[in-house]
C-alpha positions as CSV (number, residue, x, y, z in Angstrom):
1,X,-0.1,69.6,76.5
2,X,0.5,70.9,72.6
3,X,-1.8,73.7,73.0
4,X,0.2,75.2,75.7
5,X,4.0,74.3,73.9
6,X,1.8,76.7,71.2
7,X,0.6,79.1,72.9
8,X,4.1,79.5,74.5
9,X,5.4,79.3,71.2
10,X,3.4,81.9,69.5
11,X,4.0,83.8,73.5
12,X,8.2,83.8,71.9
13,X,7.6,85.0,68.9
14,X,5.5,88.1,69.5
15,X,8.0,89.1,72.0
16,X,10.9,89.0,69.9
17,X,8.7,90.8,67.1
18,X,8.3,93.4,69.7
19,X,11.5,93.8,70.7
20,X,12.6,94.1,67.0
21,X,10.1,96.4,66.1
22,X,11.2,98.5,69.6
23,X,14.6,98.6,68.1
24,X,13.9,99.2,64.6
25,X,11.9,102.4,65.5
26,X,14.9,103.6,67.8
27,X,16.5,104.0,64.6
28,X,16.2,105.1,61.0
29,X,18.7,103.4,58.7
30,X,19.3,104.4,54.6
31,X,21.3,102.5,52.7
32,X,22.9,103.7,49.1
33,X,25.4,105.8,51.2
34,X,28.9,106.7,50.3
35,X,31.0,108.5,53.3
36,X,34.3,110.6,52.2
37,X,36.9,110.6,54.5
38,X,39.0,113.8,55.3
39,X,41.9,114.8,53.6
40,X,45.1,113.8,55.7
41,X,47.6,116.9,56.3
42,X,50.1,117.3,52.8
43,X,48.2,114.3,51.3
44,X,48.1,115.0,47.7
45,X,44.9,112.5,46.9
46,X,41.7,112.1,49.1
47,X,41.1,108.3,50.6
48,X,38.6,106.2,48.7
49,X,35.0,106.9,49.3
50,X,33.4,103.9,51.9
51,X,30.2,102.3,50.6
52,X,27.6,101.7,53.9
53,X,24.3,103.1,55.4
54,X,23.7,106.3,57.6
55,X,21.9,105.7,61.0
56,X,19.4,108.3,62.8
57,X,19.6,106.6,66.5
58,X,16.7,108.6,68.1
59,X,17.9,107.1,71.5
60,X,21.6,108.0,71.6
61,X,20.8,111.3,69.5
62,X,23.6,110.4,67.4
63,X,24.2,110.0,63.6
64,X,26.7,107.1,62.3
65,X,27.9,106.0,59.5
66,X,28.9,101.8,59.3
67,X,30.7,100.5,56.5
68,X,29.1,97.5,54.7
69,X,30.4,95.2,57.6
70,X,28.5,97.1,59.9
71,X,32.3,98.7,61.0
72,X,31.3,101.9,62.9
73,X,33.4,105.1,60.6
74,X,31.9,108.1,62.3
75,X,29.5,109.1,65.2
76,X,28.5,112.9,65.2
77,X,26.5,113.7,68.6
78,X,23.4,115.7,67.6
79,X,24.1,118.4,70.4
80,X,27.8,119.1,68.5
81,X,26.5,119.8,65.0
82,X,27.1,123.2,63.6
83,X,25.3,123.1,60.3
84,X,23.6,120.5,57.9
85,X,24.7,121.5,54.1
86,X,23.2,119.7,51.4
87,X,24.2,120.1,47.6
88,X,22.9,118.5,44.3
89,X,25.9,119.1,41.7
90,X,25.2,118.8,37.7
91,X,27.3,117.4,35.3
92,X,27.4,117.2,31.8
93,X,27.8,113.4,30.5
94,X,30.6,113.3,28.5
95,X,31.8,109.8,28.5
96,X,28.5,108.6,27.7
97,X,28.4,111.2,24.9
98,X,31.5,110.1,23.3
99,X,31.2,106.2,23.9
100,X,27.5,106.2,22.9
101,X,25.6,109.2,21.5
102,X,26.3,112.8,21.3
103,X,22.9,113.3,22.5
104,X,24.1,112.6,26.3
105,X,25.3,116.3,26.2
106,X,22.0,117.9,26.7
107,X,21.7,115.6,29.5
108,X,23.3,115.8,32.9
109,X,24.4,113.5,36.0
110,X,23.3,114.9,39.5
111,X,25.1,113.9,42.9
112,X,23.5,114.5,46.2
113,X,26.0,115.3,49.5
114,X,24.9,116.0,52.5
115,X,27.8,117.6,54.7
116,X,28.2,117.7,58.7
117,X,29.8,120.8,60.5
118,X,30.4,119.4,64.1
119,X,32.3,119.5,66.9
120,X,34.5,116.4,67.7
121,X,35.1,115.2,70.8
122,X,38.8,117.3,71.0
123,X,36.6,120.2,70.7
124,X,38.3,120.9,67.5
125,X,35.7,121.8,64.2
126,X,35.7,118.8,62.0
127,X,33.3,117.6,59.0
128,X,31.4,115.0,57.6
129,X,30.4,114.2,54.2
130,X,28.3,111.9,52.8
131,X,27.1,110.9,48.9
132,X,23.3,109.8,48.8
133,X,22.0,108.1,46.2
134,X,18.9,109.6,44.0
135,X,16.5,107.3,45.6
136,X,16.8,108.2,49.2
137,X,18.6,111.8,49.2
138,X,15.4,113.4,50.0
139,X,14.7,111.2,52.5
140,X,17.4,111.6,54.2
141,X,17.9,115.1,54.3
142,X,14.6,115.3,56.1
143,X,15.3,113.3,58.6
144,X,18.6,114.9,60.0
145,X,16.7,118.0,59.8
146,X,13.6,116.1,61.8
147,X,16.2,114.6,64.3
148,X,18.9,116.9,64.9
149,X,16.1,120.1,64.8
150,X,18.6,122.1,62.7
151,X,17.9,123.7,59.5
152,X,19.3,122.0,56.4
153,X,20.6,124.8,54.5
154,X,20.4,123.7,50.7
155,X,22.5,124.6,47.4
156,X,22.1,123.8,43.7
157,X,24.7,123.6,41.1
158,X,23.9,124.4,38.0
């Protein structure tokens, strides 16, 4: 009688680590993401930038970005995307320089943004853009150019 509660048991839990690995490969999720939203019409300051992850759902053919409460922000169809931009801006470190050491001038701060040209649902051309940490910037540039099979066109500041 215990050997077949275990083997049911163990029967459970390799499903459901199948059906989370089936999901899990559905999608590719980074985290370290910031999203900027558009500026409103005669709005002087931009919103606040939301802190969350980007998501590459293979099944939909979609890309979202969730806030940190898993909140769904944006959705962008892969079929209505125009153009993939990404950028890596240079600054100099002035603050550092002037708090700390003056030596922080010869060194600079890069930012990585990847920006979505699409479609929205209107029909209207809207945009998306999104702040990527160091760590995975790379990463994720390749994938929405794996996914969406458009060319990523790429800049550098200097």
């Amino acid at each position: 009688m215990r050997s077949i509660t275990w083997i049911a048991l163990c029967a459970v839990v390799c499903l459901t680590f199948v059906t989370v690995s089936t999901v899990s490969a559905a999608e590719v999720k980074f985290d370290k993401v910031e999203y900027f939203p558009p500026k409103a019409e005669g709005q002087k300051k931009s919103a606040e930038p939301v802190k969350g992850h980007v998501i590459f759902d293979k099944e939909k053919k979609v890309i979202e970005f969730q806030d940190s409460k898993a909140q769904m922000i944006v959705t962008v169809p892969y079929d209505k995307i125009k153009s993939l931009l990404y950028e890596k801006t240079s600054r100099p470190r002035y603050t550092e320089a002037i708090l700390i050491s003056p030596f922080f001038l010869f060194s600079k701060t890069k930012k990585h943004f990847l920006t979505i040209q699409y479609t929205d649902p209107a029909g209207a051309g809207a945009f998306c853009m999104i702040h990527m940490d160091k760590s995975n910037a790379s990463d994720i540039v390749n994938t929405a150019q794996a996914e969406t099979g458009k060319t990523v066109e790429r800049t550098d500041e200097k």
